[in-house]
N, C-alpha and C positions, 0 to 999 in steps of 0.2 A: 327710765327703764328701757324706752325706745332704744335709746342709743346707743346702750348697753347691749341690747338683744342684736343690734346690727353688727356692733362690734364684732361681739362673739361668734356671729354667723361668717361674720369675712375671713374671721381668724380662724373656724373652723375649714371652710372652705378652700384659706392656702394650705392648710395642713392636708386636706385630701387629695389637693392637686400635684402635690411638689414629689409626691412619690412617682406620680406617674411621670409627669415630666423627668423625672432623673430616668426612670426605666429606658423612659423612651430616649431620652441622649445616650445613654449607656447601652443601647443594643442599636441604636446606628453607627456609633464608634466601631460596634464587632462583626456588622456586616460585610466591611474591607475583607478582614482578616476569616469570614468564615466564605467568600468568595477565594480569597488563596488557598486556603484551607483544601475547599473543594477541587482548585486545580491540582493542588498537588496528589493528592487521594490518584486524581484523574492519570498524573505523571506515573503512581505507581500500577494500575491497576495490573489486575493480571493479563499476561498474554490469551488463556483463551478466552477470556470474559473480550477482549480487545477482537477476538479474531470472529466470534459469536456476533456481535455488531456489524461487524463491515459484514455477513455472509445477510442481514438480513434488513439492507440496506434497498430499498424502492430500487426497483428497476430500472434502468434510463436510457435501457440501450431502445434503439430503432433505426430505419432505414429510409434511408433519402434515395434509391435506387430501386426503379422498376424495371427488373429483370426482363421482361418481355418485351418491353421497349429498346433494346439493344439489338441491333443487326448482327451482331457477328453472333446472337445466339437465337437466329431467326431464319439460321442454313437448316440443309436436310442433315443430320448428323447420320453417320452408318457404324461408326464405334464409339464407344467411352472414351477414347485414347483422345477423340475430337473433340470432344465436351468437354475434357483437360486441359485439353490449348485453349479453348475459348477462355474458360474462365482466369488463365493465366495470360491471358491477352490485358487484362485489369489487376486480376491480382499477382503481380509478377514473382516473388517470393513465396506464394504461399505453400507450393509444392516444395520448394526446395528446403522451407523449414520443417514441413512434414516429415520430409523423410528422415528428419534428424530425429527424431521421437520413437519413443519407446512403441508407441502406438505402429508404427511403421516396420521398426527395424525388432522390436520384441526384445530387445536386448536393454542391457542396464548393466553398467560397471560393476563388480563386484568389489569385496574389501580384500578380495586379493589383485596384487598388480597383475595386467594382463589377460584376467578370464573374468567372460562375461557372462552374468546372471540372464535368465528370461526363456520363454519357450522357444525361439532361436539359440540358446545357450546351451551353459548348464544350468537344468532345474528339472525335475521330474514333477508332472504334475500327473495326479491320479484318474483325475476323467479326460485327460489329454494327453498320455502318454505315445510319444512319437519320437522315434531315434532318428528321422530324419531330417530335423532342424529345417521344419516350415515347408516341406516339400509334400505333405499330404493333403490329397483333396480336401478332406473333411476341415483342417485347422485352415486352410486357404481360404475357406468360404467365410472368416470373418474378417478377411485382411483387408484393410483399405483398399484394395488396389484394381483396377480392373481386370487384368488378369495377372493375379499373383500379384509375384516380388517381380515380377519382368514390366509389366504393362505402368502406364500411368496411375496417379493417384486416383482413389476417384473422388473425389472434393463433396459429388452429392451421396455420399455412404453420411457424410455429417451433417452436412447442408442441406440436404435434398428435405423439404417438404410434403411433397407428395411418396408415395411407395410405389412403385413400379418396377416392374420385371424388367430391364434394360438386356441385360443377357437373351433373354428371349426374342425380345424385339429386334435387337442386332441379328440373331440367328436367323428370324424368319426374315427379314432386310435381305441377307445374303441368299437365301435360299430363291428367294423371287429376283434377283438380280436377273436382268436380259430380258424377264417376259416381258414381252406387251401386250401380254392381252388385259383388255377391258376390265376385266374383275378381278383381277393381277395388282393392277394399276391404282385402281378404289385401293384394294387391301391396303397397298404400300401407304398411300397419301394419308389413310386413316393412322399406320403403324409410326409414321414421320410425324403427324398428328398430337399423336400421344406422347412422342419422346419430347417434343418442342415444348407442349405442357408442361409435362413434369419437371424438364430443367430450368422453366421459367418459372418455379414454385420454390423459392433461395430461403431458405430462412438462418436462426441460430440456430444452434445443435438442441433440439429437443429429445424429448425421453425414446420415443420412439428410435431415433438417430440410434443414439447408448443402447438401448434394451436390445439392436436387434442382435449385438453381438454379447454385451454385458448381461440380457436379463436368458438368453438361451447359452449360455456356455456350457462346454460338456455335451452337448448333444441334444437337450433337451431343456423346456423349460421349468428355470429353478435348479436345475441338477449340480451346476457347481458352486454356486452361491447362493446358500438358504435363504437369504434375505434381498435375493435378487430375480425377480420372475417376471412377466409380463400384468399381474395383478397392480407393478408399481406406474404400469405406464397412466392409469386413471385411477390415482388409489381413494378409496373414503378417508373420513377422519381418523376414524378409529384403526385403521392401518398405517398410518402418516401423515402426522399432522402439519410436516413441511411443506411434501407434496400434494398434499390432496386441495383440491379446485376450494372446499369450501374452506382451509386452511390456509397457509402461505401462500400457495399454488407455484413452488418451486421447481426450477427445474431442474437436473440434474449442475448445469453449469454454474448455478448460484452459489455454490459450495465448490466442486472441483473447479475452480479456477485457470484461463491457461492465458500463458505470453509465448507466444509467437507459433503458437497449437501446442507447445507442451503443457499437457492436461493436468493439474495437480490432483494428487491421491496416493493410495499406497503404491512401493515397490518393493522388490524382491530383500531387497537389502534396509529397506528402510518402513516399517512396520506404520499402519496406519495408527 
């Protein structure tokens, strides 16, 4: 009866086991194919599922350059126009792709041959309406430029870090030009001071950078894009979950993307 009960127990035993062992050879056969499987899924996915991924991809940029350690931006400056040479003393191209950009020139091909769309164009814009094609004070004070469409680019309207009144400083620089007197002399070394600072504060284009012209368009803030104000430059959660510190903490460039400063987002011709 022993032997009988051992029998049975063995014979029971491969019957328990043999199922599982086939499972198990039968779903690592299909691990190959459900890895192909999955790349190809991957081949088709969609483009903005595709385009969603890379926009929220760890950040990797940084800097091997300490701006203030550079001599050539360790002179007294007395214009912006000299702040543009400096920085084009290293970055030899960047001006000159600037000004190919919509950002620059306000203009954008249209889909007819020959005439071009943008606030330099043809486009009527309701809180910006101006028949003189970028010659108004009010539209000039968001233009890259130091002064206007005439003067240099100015590289820290995007780059610049710090905020500073650079027009101002330049004005009073020239106004004290020739004194020597004493507390003449203080002012200027304190006002050369401060310029030296600020240009030596380089960063990427932060929200600030964007917002002073994107979040005040139109004249005021919010006024030409509802969903554009200075509330975006430190937004909460609950306003933006991309940008906000305790969220993504995105900056505007993580998304509008750019090669060679052309910035991506909507155009006139081409709908966001």
């Amino acid at each position: 009866m022993g032997k009988t009960k051992t029998s049975c127990g063995k014979q029971t035993l491969k019957t328990t086991l043999f199922p599982i062992f086939a499972a198990l050879i039968f779903m690592t056969g299909l691990l190959p194919c459900a890895a192909a499987s999955q790349q190809d899924s991957g081949a088709d996915e969609a483009l903005g599922i595709k385009l969603a991924k890379q926009a929220v991809r760890a950040d990797r940029h940084w800097t091997t350059t300490d701006h203030s350690k550079m001599d050539i931006l360790k002179q007294n400056f007395t214009s912006g126009d000299q702040i543009t040479q400096a920085c084009l003393s290293c970055h030899t191209d960047a001006s000159m792709q600037f000004e190919e950009t919509i950002h620059w020139t306000w203009k954008v091909p249209s889909e007819k041959e020959g005439v071009m769309n943008g606030k330099a164009g043809h486009a009527i814009n309701n809180f910006c309406i101006s028949g003189n094609a970028m010659e108004d004070k009010g539209c000039l004070s968001c233009h890259a430029g130091w002064n206007g469409t005439e003067g240099e680019v100015n590289c820290l309207a995007c780059h610049g870090k710090e905020k500073f009144n650079y027009k101002e400083a330049f004005e009073d620089l020239k106004a004290f030009e020739g004194d020597d007197d004493s507390d003449t002399l203080e002012i200027v070394n304190e006002i050369q001071s401060g310029v030296k600072n600020a240009v030596h504060q380089i960063t990427l284009p932060q929200r600030e950078n964007c917002g002073e012209c994107h979040f005040k368009g139109g004249g005021g803030d919010g006024v030409k894009h509802g969903v554009l104000d200075t509330s975006m430059a430190k937004p909460n959660k609950m306003l933006d979950v991309h940008m906000a510190a305790e969220g993504a903490d995105f900056t505007c460039t993580r998304c509008h993307t750019t090669v060679k400063h052309n910035i991506a987002g909507r155009l006139y011709t081409r709908p966001a």
